[in-house]
N, C-alpha and C positions, 0 to 999 in steps of 0.2 A: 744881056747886060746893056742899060741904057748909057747915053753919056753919061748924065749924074752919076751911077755908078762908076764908072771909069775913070772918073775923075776922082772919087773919094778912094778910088784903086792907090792911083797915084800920089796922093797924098801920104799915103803913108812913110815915116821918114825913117833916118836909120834905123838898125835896132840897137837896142840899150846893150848894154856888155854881154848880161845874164844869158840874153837872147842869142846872142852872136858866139859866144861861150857856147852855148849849145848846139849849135848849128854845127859848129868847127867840128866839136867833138864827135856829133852824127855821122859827121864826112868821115874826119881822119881816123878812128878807131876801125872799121869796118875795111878802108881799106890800104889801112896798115895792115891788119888781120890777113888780107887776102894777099897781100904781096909778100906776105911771112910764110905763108903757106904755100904761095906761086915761086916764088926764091928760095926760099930758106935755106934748101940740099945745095941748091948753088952759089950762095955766098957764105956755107957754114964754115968753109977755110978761111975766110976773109977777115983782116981785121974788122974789131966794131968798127971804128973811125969810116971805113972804105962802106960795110956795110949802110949805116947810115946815113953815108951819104947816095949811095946808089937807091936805095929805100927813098928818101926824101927829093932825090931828083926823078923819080914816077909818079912819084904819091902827091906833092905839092901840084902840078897841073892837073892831073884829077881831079883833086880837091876842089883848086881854085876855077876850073873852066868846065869843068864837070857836073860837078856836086854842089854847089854852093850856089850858081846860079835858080836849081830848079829848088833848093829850100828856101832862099828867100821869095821864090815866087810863093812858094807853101806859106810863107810865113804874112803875107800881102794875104792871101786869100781869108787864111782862118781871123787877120785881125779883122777886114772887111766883112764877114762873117760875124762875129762881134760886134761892130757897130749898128 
């Protein structure tokens, strides 16, 4: 990759909702899914309220420091890719 490229890398700027919408959703269904399936027997007594919130205090830094970082690098590449 030359500089020129690197730089038209970095240019690229937020993503639009639609984008971001989808990214989110890539993350969080998969692995809600998996912590439904990794918990489930052990929070099936639990109420929802409890459950929920033990589900979203795993799932949320996953997500956010996990996952989301290496898709919008995916999402930087394929636009760059595009141009």
């Amino acid at each position: 990759m030359t500089e020129n490229d690197a730089a038209a890398v970095t240019r690229v700027g937020p993503p639009p909702r639609h984008h971001l919408a989808l990214m989110i959703w890539v993350a969080v269904f998969p692995t809600l899914t998996a912590l439904q399936l990794l918990l489930g027997d052990l929070l099936a007594g639990a109420p929802t309220v409890l459950r929920t919130l033990v589900l979203a205090t795993i799932a949320v830094p996953i997500v956010i420091y996990g996952l989301m970082p290496p898709l919008q690098r995916l999402r930087v590449r394929l636009l760059a890719r595009r141009s």
